[in-house]
N, C-alpha and C positions, 0 to 999 in steps of 0.2 A: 960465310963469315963476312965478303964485301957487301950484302946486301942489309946483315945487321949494322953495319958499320953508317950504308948509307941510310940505314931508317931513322938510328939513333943522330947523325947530322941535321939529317932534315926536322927532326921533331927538338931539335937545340935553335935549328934557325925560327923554327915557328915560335917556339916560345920568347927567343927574344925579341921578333919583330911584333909578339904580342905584346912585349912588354914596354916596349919602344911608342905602340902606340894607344897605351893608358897612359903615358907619362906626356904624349902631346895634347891625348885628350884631357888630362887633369890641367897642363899648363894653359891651356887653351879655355877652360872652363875658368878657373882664377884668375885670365885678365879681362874676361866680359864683366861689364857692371851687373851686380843684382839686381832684382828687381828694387828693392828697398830704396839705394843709390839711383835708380832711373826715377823712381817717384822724388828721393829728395830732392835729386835736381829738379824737375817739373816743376815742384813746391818752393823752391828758391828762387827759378826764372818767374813765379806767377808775382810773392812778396816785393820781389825787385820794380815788378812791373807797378806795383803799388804803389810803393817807394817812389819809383821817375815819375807817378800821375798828380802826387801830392807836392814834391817837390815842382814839377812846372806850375799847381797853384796856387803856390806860396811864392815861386818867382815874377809868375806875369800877374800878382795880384793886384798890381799900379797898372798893367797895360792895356792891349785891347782883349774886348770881350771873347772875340773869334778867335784870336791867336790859342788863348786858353782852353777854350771848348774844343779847336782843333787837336790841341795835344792830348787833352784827356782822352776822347774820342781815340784816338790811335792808342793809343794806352789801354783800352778798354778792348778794342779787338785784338790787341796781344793776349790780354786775361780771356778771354773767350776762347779763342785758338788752343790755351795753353789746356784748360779748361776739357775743351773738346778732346783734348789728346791721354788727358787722363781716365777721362771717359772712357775714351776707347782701346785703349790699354788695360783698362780695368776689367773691362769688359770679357777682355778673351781670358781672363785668368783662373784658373781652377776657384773655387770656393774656398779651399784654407788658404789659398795665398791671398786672396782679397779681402779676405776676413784681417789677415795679415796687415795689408794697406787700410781697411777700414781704422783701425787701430791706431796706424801710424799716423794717420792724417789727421783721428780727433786728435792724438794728442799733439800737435801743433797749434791746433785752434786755442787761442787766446781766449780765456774764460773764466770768470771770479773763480778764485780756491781749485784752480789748477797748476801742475807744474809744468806747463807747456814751454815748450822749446825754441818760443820766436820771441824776441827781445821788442816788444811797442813799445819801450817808454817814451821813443824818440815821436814818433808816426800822433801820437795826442786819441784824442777822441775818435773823430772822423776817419783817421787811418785804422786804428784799432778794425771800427767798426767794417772797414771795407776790408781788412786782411779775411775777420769772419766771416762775410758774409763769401769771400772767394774759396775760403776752405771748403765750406758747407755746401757747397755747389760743386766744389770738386769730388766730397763725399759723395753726394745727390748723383752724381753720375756713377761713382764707383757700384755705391749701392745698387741700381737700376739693375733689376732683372734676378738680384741674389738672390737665393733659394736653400737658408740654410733647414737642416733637417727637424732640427727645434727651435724652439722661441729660446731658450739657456744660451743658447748657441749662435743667435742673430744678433742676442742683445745682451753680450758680457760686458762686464762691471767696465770695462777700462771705454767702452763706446757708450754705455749707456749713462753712468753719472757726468761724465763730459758734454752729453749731448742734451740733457734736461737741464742743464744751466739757462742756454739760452732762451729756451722756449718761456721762462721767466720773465725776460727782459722787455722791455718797453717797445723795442723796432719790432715792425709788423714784418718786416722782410725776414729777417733772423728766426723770428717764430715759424712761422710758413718753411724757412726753409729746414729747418728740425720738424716740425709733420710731416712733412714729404719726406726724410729720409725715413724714419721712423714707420711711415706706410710702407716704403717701400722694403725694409727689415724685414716687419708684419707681415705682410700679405704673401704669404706663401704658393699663394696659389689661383694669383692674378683677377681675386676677384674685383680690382676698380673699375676694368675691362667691362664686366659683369655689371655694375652700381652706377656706371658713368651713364644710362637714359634714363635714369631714376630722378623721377622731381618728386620733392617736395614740397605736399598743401597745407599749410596751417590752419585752411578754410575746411577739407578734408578732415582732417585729424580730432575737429572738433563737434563733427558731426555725429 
């Protein structure tokens, strides 16, 4: 009888020290940021950094030339740092969660007949245009290396009509950098690797 007694204790204490600790594990799980929350913030430190490069151009526009170029310059290796870390964040992440961020990030991007979720009315022209081109390069990174199983599947409606907007547009930068994501969707199977000694002869071709 004391040995049913103590088995039935001991399997009361393990249960509730099991239970004890799914409730640290769950608490402890809902105060990390998700991923979602770590990209949005990345994606608000990069826009910010935008924001301080145009605002010092608009400030020192009467002063000297250096002072200027100085701060943009510093402003620019925050975007690049920030940039870099999306990258490589992106990088370690399963294929549905980046697909996840792939998503997240067009739909920030600023683009005719989108309802993207960054306010430029303030930033004009030139800021517009550099919020895009830092999105798109944040893409460009994310994307590097994905591998999804179909083409349906690299290139759903919510990244793909967002992302042929630009390629329309008149900056060669913008263009360039929507074929480069859009290869890097594509190519399933690293053929640039493969194409990249390949010249082409138009003397050739026509021989």
């Amino acid at each position: 009888m004391g040995d049913i007694r103590e088995k039935s204790w001991r399997q009361l204490d393990e249960e509730r020290i099991s239970v004890e600790e799914r409730r640290r594990s769950w608490e402890d799980r809902r105060s990390r940021p998700t991923v979602l929350e770590v990209f949005n913030t990345l994606l608000k430190h990069l826009t910010l950094s935008v924001d301080f490069e145009l605002g010092d151009r608009r400030s020192s526009a009467g002063s000297a030339v250096f002072s200027s170029s100085s701060k943009e310059s510093d402003e620019r290796i925050v975007q690049n740092a920030i940039i870099q870390t999306i990258g490589f964040f992106g990088s370690n992440l399963p294929d549905y969660q980046r697909s996840e961020i792939m998503m997240f990030i067009m739909g920030k991007v600023p683009v005719f007949g989108s309802s993207h979720t960054l306010d430029t009315s303030q930033l004009g022209d030139f800021g517009t245009k550099r919020i895009q081109i830092m999105l798109l390069r944040s893409l460009l990174m994310v994307t590097s290396g994905y591998k999804a199983k179909t083409i349906a599947a690299a290139l759903p409606s919510p990244i793909l009509d967002p992302l042929l907007s630009p390629s329309l547009m008149e900056d060669s930068e913008l263009r360039q950098l929507v074929l480069e994501i859009l290869h890097n969707l594509i190519d399933r199977h690293d053929n640039r690797a493969k194409l990249r000694g390949i010249r082409y002869s138009p003397a050739r071709c026509h021989m």
